[in-house]
C-alpha positions in Angstrom: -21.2 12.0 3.4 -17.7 11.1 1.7 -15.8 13.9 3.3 -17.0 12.9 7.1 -16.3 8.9 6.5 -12.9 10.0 5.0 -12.3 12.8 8.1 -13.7 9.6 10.1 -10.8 7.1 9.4 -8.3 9.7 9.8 -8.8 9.8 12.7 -8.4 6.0 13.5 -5.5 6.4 11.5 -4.0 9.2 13.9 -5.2 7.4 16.9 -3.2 4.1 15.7 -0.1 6.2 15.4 0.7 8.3 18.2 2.2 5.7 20.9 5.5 5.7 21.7 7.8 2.6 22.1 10.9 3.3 25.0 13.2 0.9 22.8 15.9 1.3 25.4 13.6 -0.1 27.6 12.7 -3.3 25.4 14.5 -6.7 26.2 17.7 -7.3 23.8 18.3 -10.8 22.8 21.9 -11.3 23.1 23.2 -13.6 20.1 26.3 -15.4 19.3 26.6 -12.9 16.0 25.2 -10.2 17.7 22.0 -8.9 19.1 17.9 -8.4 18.2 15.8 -6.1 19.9 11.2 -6.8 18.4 9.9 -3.8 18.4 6.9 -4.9 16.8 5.5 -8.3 16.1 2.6 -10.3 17.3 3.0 -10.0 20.9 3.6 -6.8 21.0 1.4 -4.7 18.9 -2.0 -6.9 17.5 -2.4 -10.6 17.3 -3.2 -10.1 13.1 0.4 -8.0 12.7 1.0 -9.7 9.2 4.9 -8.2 9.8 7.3 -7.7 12.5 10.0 -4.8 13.3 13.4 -5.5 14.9 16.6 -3.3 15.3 19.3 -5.7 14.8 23.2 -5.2 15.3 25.4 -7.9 14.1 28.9 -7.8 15.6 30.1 -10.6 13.0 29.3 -13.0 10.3 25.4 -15.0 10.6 23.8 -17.4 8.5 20.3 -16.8 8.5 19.1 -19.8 6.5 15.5 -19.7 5.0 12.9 -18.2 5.6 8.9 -18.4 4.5 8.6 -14.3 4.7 10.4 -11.7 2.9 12.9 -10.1 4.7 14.2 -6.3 4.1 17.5 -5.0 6.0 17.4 -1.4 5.9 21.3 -0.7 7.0 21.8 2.5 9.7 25.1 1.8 10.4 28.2 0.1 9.4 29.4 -1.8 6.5 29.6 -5.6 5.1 28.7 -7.6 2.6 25.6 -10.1 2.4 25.2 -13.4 0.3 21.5 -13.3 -1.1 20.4 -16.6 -3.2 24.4 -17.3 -4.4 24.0 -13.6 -5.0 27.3 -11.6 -2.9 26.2 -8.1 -2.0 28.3 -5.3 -0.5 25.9 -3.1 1.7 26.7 0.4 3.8 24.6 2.6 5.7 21.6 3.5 3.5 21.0 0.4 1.5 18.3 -1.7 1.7 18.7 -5.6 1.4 15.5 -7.3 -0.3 15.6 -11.1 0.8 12.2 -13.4 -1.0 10.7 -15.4 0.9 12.6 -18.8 0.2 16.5 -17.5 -0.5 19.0 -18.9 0.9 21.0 -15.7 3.1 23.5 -14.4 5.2 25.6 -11.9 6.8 29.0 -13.3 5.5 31.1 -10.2 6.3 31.1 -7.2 8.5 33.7 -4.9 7.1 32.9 -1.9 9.6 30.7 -2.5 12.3 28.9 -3.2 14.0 26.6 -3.2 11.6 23.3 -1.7 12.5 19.6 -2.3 10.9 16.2 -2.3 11.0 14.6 -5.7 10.2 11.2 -6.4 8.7 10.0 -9.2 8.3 6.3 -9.4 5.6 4.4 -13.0 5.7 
C-alpha cells in the first residue's frame, strides 16, 4: 500500500514538471537600471505560488529598498558589488546573494556587466 501511494505522487510530481516556458517569448520589463523578465509568480503558474522566479539583467547601479520576502540573486553573469544591510558585497558569476526579508539592499556597482541573474523571491 506504501509503495503505490509513493509511485502515486510521483507521478503528480512528474506531471507538475515537464512544461516548458519559451522565456524568449515572455514580456521584458524595460527598467531605468536594467531589465526583468517573471518567469514564475502568481499569474503565471498557480494563484498559491508562495515564490516568484525572474531572470534579471541590470545594466547599472539600483536601489532596491525593502522588502517583506527574502530575496536570493543567484549571479549567471557578470560582476559587481551589492550593499546588503550596511553590509558591501563583491559578487561574480556563481555567487549567490541572500537578502532577509526586511534589509535594506542594492546593486551599488556593476563592475562587468551586464550583470545577469536569477531572482527569487520566498514570502
Amino acid at each position: 500500500m506504501k509503495m503505490k501511494k509513493h509511485v502515486a505522487n510521483m507521478g503528480k510530481r512528474d506531471k507538475m514538471t515537464s512544461f516548458h516556458i519559451d522565456t524568449e517569448s515572455l514580456p521584458r520589463k524595460i527598467k531605468e537600471w536594467g531589465s526583468l523578465v517573471d518567469l514564475v509568480n502568481k499569474q503565471t503558474a498557480d494563484s498559491t505560488a508562495e515564490f516568484s522566479l525572474s531572470l534579471i539583467s541590470y545594466e547599472k547601479e539600483h536601489y532596491s529598498g525593502f522588502h517583506n520576502d527574502t530575496e536570493y540573486i543567484y549571479i549567471i553573469e557578470g560582476k559587481g558589488r551589492a550593499k546588503i544591510a550596511g553590509n558591501e558585497i563583491s559578487f561574480a558569476k556563481g555567487s549567490l546573494l541572500v537578502i532577509p526579508a526586511g534589509a535594506e539592499h542594492a546593486i551599488c556597482v556593476v563592475e562587468q556587466g551586464p550583470v545577469r541573474a536569477l531572482l527569487v523571491h520566498v514570502r
